[in-house]
Structure formats: C-alpha cells, structure tokens
Backbone of each chain as nested JSON, in Angstrom:
{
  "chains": [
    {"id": "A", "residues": [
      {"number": 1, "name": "UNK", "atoms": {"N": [5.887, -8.912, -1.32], "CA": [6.287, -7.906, -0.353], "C": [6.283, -8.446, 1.072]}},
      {"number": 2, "name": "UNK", "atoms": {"N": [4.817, -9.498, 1.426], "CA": [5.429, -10.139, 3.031], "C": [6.667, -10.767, 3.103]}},
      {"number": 3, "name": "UNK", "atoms": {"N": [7.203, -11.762, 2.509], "CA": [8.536, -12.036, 2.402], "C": [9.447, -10.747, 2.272]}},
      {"number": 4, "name": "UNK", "atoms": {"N": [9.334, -9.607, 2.047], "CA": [10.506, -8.685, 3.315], "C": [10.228, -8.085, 3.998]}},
      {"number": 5, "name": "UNK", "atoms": {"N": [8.997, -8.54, 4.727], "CA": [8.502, -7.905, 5.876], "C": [9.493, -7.757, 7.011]}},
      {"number": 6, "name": "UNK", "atoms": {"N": [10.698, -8.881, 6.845], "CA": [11.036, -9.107, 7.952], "C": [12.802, -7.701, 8.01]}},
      {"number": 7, "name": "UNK", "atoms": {"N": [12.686, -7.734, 6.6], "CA": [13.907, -6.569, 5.873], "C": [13.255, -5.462, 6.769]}},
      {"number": 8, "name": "UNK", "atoms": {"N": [11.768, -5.116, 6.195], "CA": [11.02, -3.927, 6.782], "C": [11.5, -3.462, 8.488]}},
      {"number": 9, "name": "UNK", "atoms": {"N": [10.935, -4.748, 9.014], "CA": [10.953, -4.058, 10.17], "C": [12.307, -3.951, 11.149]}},
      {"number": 10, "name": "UNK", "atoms": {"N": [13.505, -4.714, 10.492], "CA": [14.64, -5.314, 11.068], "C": [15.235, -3.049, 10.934]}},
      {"number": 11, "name": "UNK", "atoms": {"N": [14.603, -2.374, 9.929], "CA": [15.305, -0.968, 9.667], "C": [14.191, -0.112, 10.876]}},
      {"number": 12, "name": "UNK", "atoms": {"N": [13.144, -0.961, 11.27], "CA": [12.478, 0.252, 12.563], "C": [11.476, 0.435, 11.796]}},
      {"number": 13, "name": "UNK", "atoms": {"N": [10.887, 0.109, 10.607], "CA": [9.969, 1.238, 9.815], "C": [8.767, -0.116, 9.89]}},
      {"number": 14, "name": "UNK", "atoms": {"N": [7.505, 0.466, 9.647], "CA": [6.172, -0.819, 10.01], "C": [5.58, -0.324, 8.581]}},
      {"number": 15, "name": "UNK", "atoms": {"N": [5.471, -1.852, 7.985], "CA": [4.97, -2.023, 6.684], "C": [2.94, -2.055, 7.392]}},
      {"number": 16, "name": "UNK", "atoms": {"N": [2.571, -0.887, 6.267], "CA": [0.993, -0.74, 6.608], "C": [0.534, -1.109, 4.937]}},
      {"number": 17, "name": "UNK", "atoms": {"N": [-0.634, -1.73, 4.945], "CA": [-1.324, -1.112, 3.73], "C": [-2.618, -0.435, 4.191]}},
      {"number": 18, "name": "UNK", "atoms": {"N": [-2.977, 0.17, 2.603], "CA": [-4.044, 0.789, 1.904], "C": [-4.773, 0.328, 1.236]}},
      {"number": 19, "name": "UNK", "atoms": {"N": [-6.309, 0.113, 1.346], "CA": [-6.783, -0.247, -0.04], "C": [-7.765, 0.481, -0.216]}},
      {"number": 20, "name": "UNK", "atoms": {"N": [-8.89, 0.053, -0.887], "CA": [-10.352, 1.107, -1.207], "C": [-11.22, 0.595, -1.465]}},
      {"number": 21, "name": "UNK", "atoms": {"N": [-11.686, -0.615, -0.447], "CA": [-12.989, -1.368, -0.606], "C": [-13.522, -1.317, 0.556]}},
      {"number": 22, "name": "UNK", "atoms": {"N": [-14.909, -1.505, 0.878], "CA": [-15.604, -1.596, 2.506], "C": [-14.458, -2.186, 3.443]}},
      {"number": 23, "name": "UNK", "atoms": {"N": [-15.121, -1.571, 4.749], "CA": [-14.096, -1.969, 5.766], "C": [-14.09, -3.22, 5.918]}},
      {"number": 24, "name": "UNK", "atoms": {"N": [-15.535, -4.065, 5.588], "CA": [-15.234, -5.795, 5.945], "C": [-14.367, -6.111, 4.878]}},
      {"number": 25, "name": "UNK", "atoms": {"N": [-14.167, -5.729, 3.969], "CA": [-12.906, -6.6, 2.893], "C": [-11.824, -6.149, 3.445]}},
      {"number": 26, "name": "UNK", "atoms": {"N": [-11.379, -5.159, 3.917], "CA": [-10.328, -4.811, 4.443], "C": [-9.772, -5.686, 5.666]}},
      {"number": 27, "name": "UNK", "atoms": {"N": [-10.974, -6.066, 6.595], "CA": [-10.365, -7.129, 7.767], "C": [-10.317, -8.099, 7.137]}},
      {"number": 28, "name": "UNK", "atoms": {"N": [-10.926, -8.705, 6.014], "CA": [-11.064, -10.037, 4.836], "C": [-9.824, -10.15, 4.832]}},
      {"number": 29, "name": "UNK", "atoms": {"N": [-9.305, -8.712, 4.199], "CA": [-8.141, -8.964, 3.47], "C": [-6.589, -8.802, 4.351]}},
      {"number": 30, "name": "UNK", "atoms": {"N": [-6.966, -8.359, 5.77], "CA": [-6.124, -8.92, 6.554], "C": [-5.945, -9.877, 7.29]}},
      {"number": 31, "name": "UNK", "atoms": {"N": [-7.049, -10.756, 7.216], "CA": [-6.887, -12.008, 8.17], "C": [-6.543, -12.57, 7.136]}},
      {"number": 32, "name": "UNK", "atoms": {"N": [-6.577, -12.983, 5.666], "CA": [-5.98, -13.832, 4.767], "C": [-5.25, -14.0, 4.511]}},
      {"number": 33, "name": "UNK", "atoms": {"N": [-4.618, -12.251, 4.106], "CA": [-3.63, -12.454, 3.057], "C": [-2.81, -11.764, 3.981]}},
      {"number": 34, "name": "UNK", "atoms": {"N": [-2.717, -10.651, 4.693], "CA": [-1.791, -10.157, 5.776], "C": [-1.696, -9.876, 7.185]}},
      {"number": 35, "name": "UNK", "atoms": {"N": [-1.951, -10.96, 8.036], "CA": [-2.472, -11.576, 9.057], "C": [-0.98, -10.774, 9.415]}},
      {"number": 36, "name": "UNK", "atoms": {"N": [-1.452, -9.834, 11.019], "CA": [-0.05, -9.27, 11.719], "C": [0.026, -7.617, 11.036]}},
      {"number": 37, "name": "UNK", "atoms": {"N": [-0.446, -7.734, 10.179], "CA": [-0.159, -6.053, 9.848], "C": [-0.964, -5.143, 10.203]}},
      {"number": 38, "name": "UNK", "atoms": {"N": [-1.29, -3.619, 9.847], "CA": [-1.986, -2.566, 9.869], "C": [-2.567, -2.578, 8.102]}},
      {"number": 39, "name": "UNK", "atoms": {"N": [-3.94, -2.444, 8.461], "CA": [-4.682, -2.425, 7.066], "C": [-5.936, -1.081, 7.07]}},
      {"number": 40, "name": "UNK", "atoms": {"N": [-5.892, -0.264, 6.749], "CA": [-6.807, 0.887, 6.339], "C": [-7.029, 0.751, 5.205]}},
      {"number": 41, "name": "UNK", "atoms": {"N": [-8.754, 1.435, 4.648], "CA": [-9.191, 1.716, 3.413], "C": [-9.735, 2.588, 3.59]}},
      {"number": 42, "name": "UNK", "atoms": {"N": [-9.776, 3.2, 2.203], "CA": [-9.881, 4.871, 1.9], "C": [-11.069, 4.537, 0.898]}},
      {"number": 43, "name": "UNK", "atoms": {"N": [-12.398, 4.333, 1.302], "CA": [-13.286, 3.817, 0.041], "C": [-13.466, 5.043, -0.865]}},
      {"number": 44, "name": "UNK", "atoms": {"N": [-13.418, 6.543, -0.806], "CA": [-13.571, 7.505, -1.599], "C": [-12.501, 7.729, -2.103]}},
      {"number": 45, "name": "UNK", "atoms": {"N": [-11.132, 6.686, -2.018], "CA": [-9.978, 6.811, -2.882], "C": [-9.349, 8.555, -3.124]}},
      {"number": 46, "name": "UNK", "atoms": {"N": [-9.581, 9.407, -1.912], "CA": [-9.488, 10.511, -1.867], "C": [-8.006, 10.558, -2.018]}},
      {"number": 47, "name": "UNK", "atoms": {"N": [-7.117, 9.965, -0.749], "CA": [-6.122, 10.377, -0.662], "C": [-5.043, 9.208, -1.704]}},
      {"number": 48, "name": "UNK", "atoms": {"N": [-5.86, 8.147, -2.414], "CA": [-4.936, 7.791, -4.029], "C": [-4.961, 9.02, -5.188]}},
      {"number": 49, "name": "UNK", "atoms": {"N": [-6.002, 9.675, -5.123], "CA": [-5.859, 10.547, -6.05], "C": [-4.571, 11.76, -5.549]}},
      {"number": 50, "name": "UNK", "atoms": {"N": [-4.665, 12.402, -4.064], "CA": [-3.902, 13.101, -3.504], "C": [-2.29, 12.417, -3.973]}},
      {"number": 51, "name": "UNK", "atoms": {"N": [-2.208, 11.469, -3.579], "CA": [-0.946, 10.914, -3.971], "C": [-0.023, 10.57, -5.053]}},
      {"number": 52, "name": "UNK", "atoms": {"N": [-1.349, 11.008, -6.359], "CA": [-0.744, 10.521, -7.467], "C": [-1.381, 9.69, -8.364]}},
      {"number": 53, "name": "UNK", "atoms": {"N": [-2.244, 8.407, -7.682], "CA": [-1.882, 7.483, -8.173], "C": [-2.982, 6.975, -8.892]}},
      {"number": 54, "name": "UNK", "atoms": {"N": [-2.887, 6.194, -10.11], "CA": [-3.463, 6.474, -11.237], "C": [-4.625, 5.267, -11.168]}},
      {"number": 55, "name": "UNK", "atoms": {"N": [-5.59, 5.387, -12.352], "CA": [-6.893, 4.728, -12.272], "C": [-6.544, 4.368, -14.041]}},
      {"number": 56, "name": "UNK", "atoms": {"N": [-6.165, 3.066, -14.734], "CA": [-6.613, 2.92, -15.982], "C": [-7.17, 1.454, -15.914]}},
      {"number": 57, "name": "UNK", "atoms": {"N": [-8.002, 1.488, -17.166], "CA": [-8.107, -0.049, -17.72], "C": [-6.817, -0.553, -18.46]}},
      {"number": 58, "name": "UNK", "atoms": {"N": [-6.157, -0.012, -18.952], "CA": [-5.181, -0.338, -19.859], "C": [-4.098, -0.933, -18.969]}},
      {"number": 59, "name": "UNK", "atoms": {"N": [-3.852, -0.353, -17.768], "CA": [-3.051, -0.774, -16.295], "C": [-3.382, -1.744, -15.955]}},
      {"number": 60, "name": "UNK", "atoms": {"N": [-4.86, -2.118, -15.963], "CA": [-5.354, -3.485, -15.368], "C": [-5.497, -4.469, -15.531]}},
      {"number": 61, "name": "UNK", "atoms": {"N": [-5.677, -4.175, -17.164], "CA": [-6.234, -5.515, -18.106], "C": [-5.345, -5.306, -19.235]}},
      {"number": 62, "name": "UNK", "atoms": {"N": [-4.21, -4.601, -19.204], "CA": [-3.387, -4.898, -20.309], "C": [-2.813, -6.441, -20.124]}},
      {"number": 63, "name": "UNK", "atoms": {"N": [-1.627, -6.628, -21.436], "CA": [-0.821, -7.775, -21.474], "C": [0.26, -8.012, -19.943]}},
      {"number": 64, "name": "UNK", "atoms": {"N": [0.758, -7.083, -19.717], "CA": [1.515, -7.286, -18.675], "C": [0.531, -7.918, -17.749]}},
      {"number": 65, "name": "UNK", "atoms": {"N": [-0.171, -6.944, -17.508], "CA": [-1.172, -7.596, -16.355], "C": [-1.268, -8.934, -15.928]}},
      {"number": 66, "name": "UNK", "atoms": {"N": [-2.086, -9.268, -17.418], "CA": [-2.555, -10.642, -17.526], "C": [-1.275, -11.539, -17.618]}},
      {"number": 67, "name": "UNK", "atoms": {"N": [-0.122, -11.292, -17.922], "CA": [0.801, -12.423, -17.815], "C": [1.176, -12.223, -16.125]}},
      {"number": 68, "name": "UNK", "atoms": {"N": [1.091, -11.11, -15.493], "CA": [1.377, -11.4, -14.08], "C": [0.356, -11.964, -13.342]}},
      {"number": 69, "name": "UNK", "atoms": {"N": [-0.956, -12.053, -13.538], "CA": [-1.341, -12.729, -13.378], "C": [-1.585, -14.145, -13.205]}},
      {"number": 70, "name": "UNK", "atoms": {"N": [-1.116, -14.563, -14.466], "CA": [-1.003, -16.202, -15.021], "C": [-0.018, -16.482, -14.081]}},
      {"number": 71, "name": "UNK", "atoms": {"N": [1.024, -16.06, -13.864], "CA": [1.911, -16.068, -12.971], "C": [1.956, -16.588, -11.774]}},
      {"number": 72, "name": "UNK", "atoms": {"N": [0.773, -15.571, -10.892], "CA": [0.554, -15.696, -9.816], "C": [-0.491, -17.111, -9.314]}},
      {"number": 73, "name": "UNK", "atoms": {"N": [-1.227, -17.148, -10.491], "CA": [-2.215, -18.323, -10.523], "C": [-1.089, -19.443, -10.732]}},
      {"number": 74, "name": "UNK", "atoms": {"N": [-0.308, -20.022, -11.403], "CA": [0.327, -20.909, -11.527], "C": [1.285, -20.693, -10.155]}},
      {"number": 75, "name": "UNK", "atoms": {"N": [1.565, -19.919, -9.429], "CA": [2.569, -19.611, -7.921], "C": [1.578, -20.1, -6.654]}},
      {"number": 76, "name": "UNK", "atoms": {"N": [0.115, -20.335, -7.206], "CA": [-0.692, -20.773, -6.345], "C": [-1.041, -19.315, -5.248]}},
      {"number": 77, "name": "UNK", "atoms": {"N": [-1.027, -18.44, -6.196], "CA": [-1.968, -17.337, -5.689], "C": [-2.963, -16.801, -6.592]}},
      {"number": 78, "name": "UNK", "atoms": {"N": [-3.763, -17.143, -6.577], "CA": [-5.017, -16.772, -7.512], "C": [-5.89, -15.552, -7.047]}},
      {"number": 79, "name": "UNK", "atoms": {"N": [-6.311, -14.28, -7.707], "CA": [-6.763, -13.195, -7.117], "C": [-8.129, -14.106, -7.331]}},
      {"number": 80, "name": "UNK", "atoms": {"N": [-8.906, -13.778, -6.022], "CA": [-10.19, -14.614, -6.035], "C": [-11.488, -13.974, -6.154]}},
      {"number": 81, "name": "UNK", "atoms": {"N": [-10.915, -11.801, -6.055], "CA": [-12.054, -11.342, -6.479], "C": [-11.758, -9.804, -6.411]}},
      {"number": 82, "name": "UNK", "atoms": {"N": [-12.39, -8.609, -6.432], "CA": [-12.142, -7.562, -6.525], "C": [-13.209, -6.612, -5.762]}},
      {"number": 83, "name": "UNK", "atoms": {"N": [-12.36, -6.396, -4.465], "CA": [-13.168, -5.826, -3.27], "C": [-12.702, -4.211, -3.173]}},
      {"number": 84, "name": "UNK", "atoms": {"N": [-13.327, -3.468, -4.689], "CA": [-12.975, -2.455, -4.343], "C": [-12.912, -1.501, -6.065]}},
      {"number": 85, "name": "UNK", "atoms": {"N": [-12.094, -0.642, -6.538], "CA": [-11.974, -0.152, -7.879], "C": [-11.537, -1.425, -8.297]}},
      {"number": 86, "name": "UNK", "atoms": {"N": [-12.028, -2.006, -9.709], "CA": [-11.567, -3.112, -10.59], "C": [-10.504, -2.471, -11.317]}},
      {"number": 87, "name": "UNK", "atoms": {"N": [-10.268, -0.857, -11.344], "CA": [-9.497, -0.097, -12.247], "C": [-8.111, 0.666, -11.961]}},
      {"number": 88, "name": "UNK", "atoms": {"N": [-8.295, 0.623, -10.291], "CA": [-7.296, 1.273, -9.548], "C": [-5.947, 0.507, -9.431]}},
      {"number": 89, "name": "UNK", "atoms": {"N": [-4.919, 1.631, -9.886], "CA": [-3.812, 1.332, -9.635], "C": [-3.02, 1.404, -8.05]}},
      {"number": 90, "name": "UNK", "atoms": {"N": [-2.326, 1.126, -7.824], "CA": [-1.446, 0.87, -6.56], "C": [-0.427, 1.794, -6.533]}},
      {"number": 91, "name": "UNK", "atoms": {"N": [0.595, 1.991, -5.228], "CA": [2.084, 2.348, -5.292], "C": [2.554, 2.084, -4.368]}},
      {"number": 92, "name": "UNK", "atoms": {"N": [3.642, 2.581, -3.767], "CA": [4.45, 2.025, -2.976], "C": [5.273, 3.216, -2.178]}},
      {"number": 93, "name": "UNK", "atoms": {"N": [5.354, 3.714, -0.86], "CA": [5.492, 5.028, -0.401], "C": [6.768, 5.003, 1.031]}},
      {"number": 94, "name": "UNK", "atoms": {"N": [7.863, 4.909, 1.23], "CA": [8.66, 5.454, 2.232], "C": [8.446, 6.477, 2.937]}},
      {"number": 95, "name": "UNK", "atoms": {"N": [7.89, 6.568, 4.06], "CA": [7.515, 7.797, 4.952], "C": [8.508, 7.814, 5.942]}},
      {"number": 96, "name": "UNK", "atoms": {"N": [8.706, 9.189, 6.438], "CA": [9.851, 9.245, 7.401], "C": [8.459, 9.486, 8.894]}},
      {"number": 97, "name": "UNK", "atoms": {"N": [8.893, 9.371, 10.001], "CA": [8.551, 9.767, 10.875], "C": [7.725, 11.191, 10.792]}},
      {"number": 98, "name": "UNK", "atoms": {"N": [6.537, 11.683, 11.013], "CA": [5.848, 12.904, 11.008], "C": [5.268, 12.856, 9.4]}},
      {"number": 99, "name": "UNK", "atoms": {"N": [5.705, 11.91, 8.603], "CA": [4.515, 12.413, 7.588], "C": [5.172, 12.563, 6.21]}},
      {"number": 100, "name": "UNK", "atoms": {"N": [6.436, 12.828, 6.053], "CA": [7.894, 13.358, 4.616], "C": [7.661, 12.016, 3.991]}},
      {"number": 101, "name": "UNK", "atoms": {"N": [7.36, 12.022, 2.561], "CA": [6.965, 11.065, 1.819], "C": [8.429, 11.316, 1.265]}},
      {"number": 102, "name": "UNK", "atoms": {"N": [9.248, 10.325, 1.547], "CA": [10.737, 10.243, 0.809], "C": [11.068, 9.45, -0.54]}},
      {"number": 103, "name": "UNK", "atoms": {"N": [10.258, 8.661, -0.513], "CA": [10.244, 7.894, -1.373], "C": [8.811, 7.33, -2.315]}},
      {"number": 104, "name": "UNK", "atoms": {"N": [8.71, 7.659, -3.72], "CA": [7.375, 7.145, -4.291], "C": [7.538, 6.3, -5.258]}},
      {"number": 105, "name": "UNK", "atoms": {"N": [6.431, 5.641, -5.574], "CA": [6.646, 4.505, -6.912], "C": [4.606, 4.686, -6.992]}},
      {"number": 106, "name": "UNK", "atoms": {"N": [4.834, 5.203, -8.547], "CA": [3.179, 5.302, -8.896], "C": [2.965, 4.107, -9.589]}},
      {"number": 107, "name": "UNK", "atoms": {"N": [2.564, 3.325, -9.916], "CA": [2.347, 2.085, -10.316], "C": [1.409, 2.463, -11.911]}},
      {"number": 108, "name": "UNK", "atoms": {"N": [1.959, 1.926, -13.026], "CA": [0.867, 1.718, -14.481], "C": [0.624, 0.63, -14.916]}},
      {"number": 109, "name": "UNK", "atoms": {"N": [1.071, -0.265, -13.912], "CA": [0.186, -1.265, -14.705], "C": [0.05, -2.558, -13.429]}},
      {"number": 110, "name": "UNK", "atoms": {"N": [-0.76, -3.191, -13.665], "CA": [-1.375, -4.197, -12.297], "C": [0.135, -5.675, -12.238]}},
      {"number": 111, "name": "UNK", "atoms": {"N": [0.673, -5.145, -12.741], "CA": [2.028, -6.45, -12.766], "C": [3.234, -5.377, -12.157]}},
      {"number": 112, "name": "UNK", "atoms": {"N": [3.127, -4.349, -12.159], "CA": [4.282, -3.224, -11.376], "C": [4.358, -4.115, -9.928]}},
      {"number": 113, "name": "UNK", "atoms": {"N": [5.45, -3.89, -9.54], "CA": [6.267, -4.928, -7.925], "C": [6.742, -3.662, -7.293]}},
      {"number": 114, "name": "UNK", "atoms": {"N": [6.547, -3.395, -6.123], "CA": [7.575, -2.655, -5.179], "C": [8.863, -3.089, -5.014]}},
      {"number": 115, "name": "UNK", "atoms": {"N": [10.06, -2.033, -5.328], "CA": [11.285, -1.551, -5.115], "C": [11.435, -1.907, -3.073]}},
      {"number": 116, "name": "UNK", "atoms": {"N": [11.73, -2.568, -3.142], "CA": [11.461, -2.23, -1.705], "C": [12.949, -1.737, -0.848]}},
      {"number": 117, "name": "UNK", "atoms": {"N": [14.206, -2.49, -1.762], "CA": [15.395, -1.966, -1.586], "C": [15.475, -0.393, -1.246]}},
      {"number": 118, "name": "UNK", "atoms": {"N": [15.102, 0.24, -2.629], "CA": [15.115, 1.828, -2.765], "C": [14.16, 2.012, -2.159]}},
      {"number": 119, "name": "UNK", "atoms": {"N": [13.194, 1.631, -1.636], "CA": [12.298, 2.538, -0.094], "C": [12.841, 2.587, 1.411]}},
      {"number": 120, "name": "UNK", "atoms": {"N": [13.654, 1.108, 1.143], "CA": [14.057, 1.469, 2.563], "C": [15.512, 2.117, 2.769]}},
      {"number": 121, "name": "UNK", "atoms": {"N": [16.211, 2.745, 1.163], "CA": [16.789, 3.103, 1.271], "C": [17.026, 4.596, 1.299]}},
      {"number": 122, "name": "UNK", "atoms": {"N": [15.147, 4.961, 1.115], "CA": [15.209, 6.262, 0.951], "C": [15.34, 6.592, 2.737]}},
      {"number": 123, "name": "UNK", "atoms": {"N": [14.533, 5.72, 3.304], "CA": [14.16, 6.238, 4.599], "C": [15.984, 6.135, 5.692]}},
      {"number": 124, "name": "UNK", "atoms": {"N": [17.094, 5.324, 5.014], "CA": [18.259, 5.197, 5.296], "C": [18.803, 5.127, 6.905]}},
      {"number": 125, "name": "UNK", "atoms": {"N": [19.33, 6.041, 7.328], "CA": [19.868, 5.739, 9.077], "C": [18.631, 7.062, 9.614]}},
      {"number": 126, "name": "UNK", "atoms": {"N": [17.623, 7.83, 9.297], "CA": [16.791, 8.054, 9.769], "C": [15.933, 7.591, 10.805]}},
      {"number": 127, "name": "UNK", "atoms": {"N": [15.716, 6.44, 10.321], "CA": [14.69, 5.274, 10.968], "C": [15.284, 4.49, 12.624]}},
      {"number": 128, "name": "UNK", "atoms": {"N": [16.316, 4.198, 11.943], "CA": [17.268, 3.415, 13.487], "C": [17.407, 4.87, 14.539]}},
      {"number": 129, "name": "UNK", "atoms": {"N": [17.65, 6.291, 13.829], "CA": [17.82, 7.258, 14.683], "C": [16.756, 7.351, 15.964]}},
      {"number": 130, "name": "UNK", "atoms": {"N": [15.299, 7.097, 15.015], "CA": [14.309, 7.453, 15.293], "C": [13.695, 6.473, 16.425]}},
      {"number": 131, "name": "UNK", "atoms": {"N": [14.43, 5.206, 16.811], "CA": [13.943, 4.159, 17.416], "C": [14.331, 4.52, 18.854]}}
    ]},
    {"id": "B", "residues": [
      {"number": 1, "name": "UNK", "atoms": {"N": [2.971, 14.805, -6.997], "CA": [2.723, 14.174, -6.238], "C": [2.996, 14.868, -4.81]}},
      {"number": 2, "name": "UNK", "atoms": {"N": [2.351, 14.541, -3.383], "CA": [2.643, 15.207, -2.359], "C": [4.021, 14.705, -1.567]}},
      {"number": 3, "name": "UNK", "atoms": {"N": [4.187, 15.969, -1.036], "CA": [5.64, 15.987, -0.025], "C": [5.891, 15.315, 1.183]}},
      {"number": 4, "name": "UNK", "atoms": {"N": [4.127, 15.21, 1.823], "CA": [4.141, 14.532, 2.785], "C": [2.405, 14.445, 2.685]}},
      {"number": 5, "name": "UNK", "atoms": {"N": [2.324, 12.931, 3.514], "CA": [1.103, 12.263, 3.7], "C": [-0.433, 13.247, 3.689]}},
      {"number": 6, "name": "UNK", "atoms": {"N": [-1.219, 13.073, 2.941], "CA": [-1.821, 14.158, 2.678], "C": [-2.721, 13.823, 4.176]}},
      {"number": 7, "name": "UNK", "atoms": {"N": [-3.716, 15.093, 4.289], "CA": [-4.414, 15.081, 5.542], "C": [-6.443, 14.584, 5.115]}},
      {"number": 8, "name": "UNK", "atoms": {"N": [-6.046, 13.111, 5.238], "CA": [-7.582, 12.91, 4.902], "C": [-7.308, 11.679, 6.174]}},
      {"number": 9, "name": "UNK", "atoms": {"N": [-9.013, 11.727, 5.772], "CA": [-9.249, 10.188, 6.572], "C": [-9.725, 8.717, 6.431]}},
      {"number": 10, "name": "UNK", "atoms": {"N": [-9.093, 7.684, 6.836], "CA": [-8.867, 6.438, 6.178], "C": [-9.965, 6.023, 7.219]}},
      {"number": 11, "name": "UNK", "atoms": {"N": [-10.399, 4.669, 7.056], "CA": [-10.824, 3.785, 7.976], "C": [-9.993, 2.525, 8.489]}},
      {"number": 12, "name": "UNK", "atoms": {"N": [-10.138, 2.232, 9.863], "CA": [-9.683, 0.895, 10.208], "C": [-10.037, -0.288, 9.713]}},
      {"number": 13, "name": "UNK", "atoms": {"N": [-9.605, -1.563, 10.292], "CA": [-10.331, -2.662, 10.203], "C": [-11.645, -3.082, 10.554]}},
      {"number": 14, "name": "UNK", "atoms": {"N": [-11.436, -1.851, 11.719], "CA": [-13.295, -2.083, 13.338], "C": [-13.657, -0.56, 12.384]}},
      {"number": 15, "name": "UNK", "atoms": {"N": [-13.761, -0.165, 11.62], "CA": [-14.291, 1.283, 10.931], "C": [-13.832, 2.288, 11.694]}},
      {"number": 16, "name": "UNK", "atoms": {"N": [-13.183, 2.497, 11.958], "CA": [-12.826, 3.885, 12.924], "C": [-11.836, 4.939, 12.013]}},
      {"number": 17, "name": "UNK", "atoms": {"N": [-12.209, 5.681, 12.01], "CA": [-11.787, 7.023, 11.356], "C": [-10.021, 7.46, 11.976]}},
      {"number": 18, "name": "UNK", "atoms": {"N": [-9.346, 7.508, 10.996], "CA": [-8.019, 7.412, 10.889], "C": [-7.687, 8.485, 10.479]}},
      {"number": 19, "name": "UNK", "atoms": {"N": [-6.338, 9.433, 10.659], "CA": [-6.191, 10.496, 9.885], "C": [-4.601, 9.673, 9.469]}},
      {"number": 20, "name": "UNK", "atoms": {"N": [-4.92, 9.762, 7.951], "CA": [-3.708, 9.365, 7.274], "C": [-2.253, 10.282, 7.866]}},
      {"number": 21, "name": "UNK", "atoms": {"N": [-1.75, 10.965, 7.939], "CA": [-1.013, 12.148, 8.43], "C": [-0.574, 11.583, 9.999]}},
      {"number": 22, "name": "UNK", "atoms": {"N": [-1.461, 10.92, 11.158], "CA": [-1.373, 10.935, 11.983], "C": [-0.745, 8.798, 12.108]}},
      {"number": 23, "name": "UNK", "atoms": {"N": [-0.992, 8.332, 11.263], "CA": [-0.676, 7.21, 11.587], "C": [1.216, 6.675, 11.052]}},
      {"number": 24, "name": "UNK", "atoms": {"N": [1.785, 7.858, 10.442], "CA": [3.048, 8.666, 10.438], "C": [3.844, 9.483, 11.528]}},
      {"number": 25, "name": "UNK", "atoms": {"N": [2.865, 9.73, 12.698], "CA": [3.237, 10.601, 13.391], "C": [4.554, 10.499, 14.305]}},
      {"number": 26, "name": "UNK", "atoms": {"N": [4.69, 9.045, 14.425], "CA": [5.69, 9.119, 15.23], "C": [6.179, 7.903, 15.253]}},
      {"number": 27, "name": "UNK", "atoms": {"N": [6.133, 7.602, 13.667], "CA": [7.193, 6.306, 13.439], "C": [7.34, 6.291, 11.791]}},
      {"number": 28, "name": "UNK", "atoms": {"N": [8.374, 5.637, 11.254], "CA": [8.602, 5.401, 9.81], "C": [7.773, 4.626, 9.698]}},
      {"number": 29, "name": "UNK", "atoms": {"N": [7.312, 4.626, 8.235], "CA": [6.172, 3.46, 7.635], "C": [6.784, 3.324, 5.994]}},
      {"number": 30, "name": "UNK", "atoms": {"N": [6.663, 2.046, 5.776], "CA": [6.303, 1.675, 4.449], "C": [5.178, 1.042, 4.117]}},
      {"number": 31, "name": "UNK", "atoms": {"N": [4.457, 2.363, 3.087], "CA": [3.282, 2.31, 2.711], "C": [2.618, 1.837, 1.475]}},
      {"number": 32, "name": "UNK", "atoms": {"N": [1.756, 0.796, 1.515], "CA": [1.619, -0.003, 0.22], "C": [0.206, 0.095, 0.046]}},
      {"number": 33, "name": "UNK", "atoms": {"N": [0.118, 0.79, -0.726], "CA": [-1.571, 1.004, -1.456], "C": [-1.503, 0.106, -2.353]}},
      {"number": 34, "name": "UNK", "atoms": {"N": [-2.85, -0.641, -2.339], "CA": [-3.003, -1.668, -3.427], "C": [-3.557, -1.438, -3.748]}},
      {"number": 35, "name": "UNK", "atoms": {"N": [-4.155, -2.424, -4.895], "CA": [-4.938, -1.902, -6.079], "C": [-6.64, -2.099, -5.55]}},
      {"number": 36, "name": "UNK", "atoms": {"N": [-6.694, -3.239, -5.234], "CA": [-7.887, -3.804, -4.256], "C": [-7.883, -4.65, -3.402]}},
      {"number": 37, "name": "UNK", "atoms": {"N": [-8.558, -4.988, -2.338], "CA": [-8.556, -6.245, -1.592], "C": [-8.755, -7.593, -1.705]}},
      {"number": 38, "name": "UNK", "atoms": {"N": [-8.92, -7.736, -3.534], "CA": [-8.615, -9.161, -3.69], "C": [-7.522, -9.767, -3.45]}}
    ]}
  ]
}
C-alpha cells in the first residue's frame, strides 16, 4: 500500500493508519515501517468492532495466511512480531471529507490486500473539489 | 457496517486522545486498519 501512497495523495485524500497495540508500538511502527504518515491506535479495538471488522484464528493462521506470509518473508519483509490482537483482522476504508465512509473492504483473512483503485474511486472528483 | 466514522477515541503517536470522527473533519482520508503493529 506505501507504493501508492503517491496515487493516494496525487487525488487530495491522506493515507492514515489504525492499529491496536500500545502507543509505543504505534510510533515503532511508524518510524519503521511508515515513516511520513499519520498512525493512531485504538487499544480497546472499540471502533474495529464499530466498523465491522472481524477477529478470527482461522483469518490468521489459516493456509492463505501462511502462504502470504512465506511470501512476504521471501520479498524480504518478515513480520518480526505482534504488537497488538495476534487475532485481529484489518480493512481498508475511503472517507469523504466530514466523516461518509464511501467505501469498505472487511478483511477474512491475514493475506486479504487493499483495493486501493476502488477506494479512491469511491471517493472520485469529491476529493479534488474539496482541495 | 457504519455510514460514517464512528465517534470514539483513538490515540496518537505522543498518546493524545483523538476523536476518530474528527480526524475526517475536513479532509478525505484513506483509512487502513491493520491487523497489528508488527
């Protein structure tokens, strides 16, 4: 997803994440891995549940998983640890200006990728309006 | 699933209390919840 960071912001819209581990993994995990962005965590995972978005083992540690995994380890990204639910799933969210969730992707399994085409196509000539 | 950004509160990087709802307020975002911070 950083490799279209640059798609992201070229439409006006600012790629943030979310996660749900203490706040020091959260700056961890922005000086490492997304150095330049906006990073919040929600450690009571209040507003993943609000949103949808799902909690399995079967998501995490299924086959898909683990072959996206292998994946990523052989791409020379190796997950090096788990600062947060070992069980929690992810998604992927297009917001318009004020808050209109236009676009969702609930994630089932830990190898699911963001659409990122269809998010920024939900948010469409909105965004440039809005600049 | 919700219509728009629900109204709770996140933390920063420096811990500071965030209202999810408000960091929408007055710009588009694409929002990527992950699974964890590994």
């Amino acid at each position: 997803m950083r490799s279209r960071s640059g798609d992201i912001s070229a439409t006006g819209a600012d790629l943030v994440f979310v996660g749900n581990g203490a706040v020091e993994f959260a700056k961890q995990f922005q000086e490492r891995q997304v150095r330049g962005f906006e990073v919040y965590t929600d450690p009571s995972r209040e507003s993943y549940q609000e949103l949808g978005l799902k909690r399995s083992l079967l998501g995490t540690l299924g086959p898909r998983s683990l072959l996206a995994g292998m994946r990523a380890v052989s791409a020379g990204h190796p997950q090096t640890s788990v600062e947060g639910d070992a069980f929690q799933l992810g998604g992927f969210f297009a917001v318009a200006r004020g808050g209109e969730i236009r676009y969702a992707e609930i994630h089932s399994s830990a190898a699911d990728r963001p659409n990122v085409d269809a998010a920024l196509a939900a948010l469409g000539s909105d965004v440039r309006r809005s600049q | 699933m919700a219509a728009r950004l629900p109204d709770l509160t996140l933390f920063d990087t420096e811990g500071r209390e965030v209202n999810l709802r408000d960091i929408a307020a007055d710009r588009a975002l694409i929002l990527a919840y992950v699974r964890h911070f590994g």
